[in-house]
Kinemage of the C-alpha trace (Angstrom):
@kinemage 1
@onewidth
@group {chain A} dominant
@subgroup {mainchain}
@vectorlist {calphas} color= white
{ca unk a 1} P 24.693 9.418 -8.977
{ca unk a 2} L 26.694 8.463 -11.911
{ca unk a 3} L 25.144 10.109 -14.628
{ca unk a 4} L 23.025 12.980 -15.510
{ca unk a 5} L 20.545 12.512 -18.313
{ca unk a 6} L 18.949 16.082 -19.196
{ca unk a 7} L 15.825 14.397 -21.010
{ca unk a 8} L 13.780 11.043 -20.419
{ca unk a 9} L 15.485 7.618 -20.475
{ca unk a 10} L 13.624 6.871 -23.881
{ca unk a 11} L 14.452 10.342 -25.883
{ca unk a 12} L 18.045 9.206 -24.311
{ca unk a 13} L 17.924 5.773 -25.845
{ca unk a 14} L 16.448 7.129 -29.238
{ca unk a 15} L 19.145 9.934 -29.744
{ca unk a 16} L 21.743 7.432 -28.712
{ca unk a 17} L 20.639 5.219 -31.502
{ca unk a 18} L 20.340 8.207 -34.056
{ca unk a 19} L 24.021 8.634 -33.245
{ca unk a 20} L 25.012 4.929 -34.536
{ca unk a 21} L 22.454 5.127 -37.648
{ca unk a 22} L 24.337 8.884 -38.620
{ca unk a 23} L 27.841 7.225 -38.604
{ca unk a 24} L 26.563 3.998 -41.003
{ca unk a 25} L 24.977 7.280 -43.499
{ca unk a 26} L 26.904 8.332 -46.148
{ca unk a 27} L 28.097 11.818 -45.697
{ca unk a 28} L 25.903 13.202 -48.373
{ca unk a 29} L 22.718 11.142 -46.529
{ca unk a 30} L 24.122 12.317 -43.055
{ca unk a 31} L 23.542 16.014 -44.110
{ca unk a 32} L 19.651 15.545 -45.655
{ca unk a 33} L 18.648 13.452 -42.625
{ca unk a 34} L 20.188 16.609 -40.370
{ca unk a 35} L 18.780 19.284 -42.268
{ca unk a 36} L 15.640 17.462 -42.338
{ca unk a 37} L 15.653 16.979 -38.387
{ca unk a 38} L 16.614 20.683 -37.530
{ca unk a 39} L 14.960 22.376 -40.577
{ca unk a 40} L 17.276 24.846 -42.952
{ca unk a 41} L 19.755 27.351 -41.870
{ca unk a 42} L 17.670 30.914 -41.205
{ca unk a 43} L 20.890 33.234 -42.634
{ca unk a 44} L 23.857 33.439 -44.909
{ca unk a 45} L 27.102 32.185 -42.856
{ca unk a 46} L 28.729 35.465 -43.680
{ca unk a 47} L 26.775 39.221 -44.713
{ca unk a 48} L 27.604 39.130 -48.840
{ca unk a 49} L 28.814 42.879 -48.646
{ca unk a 50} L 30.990 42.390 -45.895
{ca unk a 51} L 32.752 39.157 -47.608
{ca unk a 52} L 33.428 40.970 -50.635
{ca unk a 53} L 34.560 44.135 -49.190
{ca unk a 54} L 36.758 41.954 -46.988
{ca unk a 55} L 38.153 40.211 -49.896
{ca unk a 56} L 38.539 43.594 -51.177
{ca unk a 57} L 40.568 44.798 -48.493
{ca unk a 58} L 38.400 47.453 -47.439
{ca unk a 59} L 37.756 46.114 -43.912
{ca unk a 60} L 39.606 43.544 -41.493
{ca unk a 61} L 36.939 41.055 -40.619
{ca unk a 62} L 33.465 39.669 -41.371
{ca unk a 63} L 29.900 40.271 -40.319
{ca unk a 64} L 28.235 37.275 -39.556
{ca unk a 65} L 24.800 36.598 -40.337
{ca unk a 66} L 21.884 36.096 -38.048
{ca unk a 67} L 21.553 32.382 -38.071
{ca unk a 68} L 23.068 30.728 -35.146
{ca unk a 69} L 20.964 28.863 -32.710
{ca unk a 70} L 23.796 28.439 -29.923
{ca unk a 71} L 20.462 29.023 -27.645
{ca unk a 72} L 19.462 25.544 -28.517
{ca unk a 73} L 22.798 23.639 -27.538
{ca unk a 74} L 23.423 23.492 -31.648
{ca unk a 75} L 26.346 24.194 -33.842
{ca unk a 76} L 26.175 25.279 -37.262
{ca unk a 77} L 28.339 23.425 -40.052
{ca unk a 78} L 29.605 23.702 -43.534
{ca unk a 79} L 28.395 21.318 -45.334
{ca unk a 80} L 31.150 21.900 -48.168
{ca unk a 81} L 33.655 21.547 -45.704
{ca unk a 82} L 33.833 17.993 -47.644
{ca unk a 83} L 35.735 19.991 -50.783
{ca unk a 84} L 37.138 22.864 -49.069
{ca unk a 85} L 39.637 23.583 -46.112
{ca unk a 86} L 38.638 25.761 -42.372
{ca unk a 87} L 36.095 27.458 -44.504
{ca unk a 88} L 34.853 30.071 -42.180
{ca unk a 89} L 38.834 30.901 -41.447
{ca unk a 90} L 39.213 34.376 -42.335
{ca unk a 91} L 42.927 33.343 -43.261
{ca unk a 92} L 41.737 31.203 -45.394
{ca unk a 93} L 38.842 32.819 -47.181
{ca unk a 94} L 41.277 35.521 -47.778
{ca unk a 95} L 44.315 33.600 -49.527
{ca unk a 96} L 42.336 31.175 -50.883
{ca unk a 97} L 39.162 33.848 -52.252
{ca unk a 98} L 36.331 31.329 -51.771
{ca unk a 99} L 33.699 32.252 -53.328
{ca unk a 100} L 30.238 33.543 -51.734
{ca unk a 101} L 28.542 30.818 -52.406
{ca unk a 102} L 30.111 28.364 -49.971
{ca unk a 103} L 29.014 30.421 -47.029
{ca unk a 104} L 24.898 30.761 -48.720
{ca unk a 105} L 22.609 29.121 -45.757
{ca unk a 106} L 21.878 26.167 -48.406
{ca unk a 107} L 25.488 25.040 -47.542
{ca unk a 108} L 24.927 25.018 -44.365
{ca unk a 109} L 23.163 22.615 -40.966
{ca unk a 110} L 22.355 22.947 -37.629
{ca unk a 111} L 24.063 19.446 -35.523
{ca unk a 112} L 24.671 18.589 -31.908
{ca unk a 113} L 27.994 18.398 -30.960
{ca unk a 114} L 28.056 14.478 -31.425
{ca unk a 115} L 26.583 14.605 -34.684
{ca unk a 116} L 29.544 17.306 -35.777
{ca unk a 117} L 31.928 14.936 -34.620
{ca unk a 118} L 30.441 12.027 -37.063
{ca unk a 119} L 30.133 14.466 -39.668
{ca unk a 120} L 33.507 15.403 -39.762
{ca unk a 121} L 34.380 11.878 -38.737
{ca unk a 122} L 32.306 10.810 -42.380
{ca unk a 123} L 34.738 13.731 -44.076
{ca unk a 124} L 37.777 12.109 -42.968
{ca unk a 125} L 36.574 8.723 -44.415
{ca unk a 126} L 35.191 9.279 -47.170
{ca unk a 127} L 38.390 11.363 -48.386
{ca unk a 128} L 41.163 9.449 -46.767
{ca unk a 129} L 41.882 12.469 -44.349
{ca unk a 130} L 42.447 14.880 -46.571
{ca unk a 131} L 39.552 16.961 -45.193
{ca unk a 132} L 37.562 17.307 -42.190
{ca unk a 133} L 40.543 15.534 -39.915
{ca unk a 134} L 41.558 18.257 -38.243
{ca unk a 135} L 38.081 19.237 -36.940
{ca unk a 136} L 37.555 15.801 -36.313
{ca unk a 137} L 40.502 15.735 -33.950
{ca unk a 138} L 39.143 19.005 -32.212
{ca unk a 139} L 35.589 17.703 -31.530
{ca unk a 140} L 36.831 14.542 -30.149
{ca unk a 141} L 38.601 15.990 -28.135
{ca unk a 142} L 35.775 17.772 -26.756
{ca unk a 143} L 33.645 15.271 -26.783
{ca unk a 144} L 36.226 12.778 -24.761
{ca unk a 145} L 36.611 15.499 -21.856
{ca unk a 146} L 33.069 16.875 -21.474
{ca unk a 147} L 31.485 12.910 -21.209
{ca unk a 148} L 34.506 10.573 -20.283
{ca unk a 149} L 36.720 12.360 -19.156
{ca unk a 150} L 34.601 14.434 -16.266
{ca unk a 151} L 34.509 14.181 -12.747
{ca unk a 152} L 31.807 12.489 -11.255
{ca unk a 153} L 29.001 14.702 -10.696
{ca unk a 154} L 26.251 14.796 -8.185
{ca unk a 155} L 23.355 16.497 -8.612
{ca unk a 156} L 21.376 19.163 -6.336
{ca unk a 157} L 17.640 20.504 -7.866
{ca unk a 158} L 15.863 23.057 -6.434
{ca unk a 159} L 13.019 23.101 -8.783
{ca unk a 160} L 13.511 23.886 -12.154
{ca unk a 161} L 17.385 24.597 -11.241
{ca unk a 162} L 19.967 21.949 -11.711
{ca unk a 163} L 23.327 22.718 -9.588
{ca unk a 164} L 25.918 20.184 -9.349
{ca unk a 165} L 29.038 19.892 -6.415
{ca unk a 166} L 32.100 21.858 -6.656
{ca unk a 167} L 34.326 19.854 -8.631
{ca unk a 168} L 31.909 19.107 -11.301
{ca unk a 169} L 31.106 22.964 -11.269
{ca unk a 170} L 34.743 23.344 -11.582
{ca unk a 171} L 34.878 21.089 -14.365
{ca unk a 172} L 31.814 21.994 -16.003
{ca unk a 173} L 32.435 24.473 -19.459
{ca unk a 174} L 32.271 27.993 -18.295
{ca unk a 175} L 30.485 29.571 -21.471
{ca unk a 176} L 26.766 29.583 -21.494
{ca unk a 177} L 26.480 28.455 -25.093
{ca unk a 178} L 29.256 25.608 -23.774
{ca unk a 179} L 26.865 24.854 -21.513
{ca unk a 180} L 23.838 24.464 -23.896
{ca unk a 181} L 25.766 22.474 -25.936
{ca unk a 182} L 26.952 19.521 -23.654
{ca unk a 183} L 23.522 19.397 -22.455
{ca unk a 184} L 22.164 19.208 -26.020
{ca unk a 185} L 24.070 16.151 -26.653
{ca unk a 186} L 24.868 14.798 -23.321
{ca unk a 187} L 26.406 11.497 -23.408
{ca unk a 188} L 26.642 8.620 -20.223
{ca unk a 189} L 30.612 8.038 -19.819
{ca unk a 190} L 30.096 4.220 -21.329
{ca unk a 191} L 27.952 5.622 -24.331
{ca unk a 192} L 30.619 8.482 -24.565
{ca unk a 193} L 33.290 5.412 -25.012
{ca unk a 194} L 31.356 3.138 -27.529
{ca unk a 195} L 30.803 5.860 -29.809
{ca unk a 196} L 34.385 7.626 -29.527
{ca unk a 197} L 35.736 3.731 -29.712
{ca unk a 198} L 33.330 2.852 -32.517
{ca unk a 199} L 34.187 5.949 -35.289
{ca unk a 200} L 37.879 5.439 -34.182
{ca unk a 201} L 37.664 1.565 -35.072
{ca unk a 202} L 35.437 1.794 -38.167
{ca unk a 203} L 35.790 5.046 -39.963
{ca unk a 204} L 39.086 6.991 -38.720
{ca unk a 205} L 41.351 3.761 -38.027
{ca unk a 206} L 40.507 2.091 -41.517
{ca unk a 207} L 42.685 4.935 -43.499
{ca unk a 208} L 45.248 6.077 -40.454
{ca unk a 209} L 46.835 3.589 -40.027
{ca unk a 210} L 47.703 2.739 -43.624
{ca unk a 211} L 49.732 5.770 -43.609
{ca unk a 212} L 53.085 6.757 -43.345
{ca unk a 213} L 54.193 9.296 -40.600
{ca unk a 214} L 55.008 12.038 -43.072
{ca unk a 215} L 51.650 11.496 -44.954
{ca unk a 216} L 50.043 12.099 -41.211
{ca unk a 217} L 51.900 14.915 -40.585
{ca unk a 218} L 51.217 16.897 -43.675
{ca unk a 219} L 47.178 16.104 -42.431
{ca unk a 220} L 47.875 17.294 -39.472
{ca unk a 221} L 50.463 20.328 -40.132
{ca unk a 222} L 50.081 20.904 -44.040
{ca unk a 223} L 52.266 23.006 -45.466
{ca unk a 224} L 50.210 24.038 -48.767
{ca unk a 225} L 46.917 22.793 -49.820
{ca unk a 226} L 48.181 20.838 -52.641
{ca unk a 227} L 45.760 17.631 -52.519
{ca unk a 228} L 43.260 20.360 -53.617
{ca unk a 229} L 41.627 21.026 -57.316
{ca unk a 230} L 43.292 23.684 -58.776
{ca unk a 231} L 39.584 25.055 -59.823
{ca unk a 232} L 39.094 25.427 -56.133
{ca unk a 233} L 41.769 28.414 -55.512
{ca unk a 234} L 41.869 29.855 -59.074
{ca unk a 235} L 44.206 32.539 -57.635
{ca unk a 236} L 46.749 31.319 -54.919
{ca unk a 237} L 46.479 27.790 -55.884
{ca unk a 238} L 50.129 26.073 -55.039
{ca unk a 239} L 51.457 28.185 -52.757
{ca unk a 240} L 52.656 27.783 -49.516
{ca unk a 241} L 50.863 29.379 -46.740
{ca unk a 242} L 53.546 31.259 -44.782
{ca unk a 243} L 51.699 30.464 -41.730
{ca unk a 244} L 51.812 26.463 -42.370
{ca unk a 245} L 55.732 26.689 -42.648
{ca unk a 246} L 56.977 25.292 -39.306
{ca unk a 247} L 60.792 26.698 -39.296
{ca unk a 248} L 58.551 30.424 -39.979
{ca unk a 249} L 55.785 29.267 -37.653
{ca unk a 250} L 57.136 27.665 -34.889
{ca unk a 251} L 61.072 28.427 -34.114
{ca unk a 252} L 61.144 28.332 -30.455
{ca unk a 253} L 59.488 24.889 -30.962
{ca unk a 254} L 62.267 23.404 -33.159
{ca unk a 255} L 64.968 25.027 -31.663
{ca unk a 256} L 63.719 23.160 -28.104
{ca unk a 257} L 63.407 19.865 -30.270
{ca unk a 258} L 59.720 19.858 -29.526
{ca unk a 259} L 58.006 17.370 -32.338
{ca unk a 260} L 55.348 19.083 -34.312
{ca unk a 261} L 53.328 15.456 -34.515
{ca unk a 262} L 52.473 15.569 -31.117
{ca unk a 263} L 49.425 14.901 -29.393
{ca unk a 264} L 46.770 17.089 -28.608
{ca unk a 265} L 47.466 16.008 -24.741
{ca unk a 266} L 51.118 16.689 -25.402
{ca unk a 267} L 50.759 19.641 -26.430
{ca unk a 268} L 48.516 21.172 -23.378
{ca unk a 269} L 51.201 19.028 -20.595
{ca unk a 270} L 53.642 21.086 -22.259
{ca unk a 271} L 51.366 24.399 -22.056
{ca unk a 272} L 50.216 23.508 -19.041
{ca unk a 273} L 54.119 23.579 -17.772
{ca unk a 274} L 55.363 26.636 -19.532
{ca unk a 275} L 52.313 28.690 -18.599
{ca unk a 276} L 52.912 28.000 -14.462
{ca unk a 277} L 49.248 27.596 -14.214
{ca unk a 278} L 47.633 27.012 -10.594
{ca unk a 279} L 44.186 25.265 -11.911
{ca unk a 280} L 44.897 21.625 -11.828
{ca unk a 281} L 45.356 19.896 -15.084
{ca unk a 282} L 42.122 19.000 -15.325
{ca unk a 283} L 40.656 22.464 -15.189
{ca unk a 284} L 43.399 23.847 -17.311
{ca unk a 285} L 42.617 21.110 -20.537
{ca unk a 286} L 39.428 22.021 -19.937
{ca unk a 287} L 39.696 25.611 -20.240
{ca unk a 288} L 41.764 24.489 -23.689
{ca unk a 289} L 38.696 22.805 -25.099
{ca unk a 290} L 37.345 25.374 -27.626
{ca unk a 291} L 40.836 25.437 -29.306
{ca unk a 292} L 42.176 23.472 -32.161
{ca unk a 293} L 45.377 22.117 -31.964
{ca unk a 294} L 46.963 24.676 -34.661
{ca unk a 295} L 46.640 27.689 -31.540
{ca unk a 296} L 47.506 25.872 -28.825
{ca unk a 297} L 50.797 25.126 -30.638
{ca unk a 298} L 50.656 28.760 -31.540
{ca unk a 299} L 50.136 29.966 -27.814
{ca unk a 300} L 52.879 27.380 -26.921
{ca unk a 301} L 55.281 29.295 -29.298
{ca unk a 302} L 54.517 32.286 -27.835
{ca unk a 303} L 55.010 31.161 -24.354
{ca unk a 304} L 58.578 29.367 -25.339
{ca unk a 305} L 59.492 32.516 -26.908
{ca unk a 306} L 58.840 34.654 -23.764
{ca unk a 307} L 61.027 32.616 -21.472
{ca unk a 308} L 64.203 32.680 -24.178
């Protein structure tokens, strides 16, 4: 058996096709029709009280609110992530002081985990990269290892119970809510392909490759937020996040001539050789797949720094 489908061939078809008519919306249309299909978010991103006294310094991270609906195979997204940068980043929230009202459940949707990838995927196009990118890269990647790049699976049900053979157990994301999610959006491996092939080609591809290297670097490693409004960060607007400095961030990395424009696969061949794991590659970049690029340099750092 080749593929899995966890619904009928005709929802498959139909959500398959939703997928194409998403990525031809504008990102402003993209949103309505999603909040439309999954109804509006049930709870505040963040508990009001808790973000202020936060901001205040008073405590050392957030509550969350009540609204997630991981149950369902869904992710919950910013819909101002258009205007502002890794929004629900405590980092960020604190330097920057966002205020409340970008984490309100107005400015927020439920998606599958296709549909977050076109949404961000619309972000990058519509402003050039200079949002949304870098959780368009992290999706995609996700997206490419749970449907393409996967063992193939065959299938044992006992019932109501779906169990697959070892190495696709083996492959298969560990987390339940992982779990609910690749079902949610499950894609064939040739569907998988047109649709990474076909926001590459007509929405990421247009703008890349116009660009210079540094101008991709500075997407993918910026140093400040400077391509931002100034009304956006009325108090640390302009400076350089200490954290986004390379020589501060990464030194073991420069000092072993490692380039900070790598790949995302780059990066994990490299962690996958400095960590002296025994899980085939495979296995290990799937373990990986939760985690933006920005910690598994991070963890790299760590692990160069160890072995100095």
């Amino acid at each position: 058996m080749n593929n899995i489908i966890f619904e009928s061939e005709i929802d498959y078809k139909a959500r398959f096709s939703n997928y194409y008519r998403l990525m031809n919306f504008t990102y402003s249309d993209a949103v309505k029709y999603l909040r439309n299909k999954y109804g509006p978010v049930t709870d505040n991103y963040f508990s009001e009280k808790s973000y202020n006294r936060f901001l205040g310094g008073e405590i050392k991270s957030i509550t969350r609110g009540k609204f997630s609906r991981s149950v369902e195979g869904l992710y919950t997204h910013h819909i101002l992530e258009n205007k502002y940068p890794n929004i629900s980043n405590e980092k960020y929230i604190n330097f920057f002081r966002y205020s409340y009202d970008v984490q309100l459940k107005t400015n927020l949707i439920y998606t599958d985990l296709v549909e977050h990838l076109i949404l961000h995927a619309l972000i990058s196009k519509e402003t050039s990269g200079e949002f949304g990118f870098r959780g368009y890269e992290t999706i995609q990647s996700m997206v490419s290892e749970w449907y393409v790049g996967r063992p193939k699976p065959i299938m044992i049900k006992n019932g109501d119970d779906i169990k697959f053979d070892l190495e696709f157990e083996n492959f298969f994301p560990k987390p339940p809510r992982m779990q609910l999610a690749y079902r949610k959006a499950f894609l064939k491996k040739e569907d998988a392909k047109k649709i990474l092939t076909e926001i590459n080609e007509k929405m990421i591809s247009p703008f890349w490759n116009k660009m210079s290297e540094s101008e991709k670097n500075n997407i993918l490693f910026p140093r400040n937020e400077m391509g931002m409004k100034k009304t956006y960060y009325p108090k640390n607007y302009g400076k350089e996040l200490p954290e986004n400095n390379p020589e501060i961030r990464y030194p073991n990395l420069i000092k072993k001539g490692i380039n900070l424009g790598i790949s995302r696969q780059a990066v994990l061949k490299l962690l996958y050789k400095y960590s002296g794991s025994k899980l085939k590659f495979s296995a290990f970049k799937t373990s990986k797949l939760s985690i933006i690029i920005d910690d598994l340099f991070d963890e790299l750092e760590k692990l160069i720094a160890q072995k100095n």
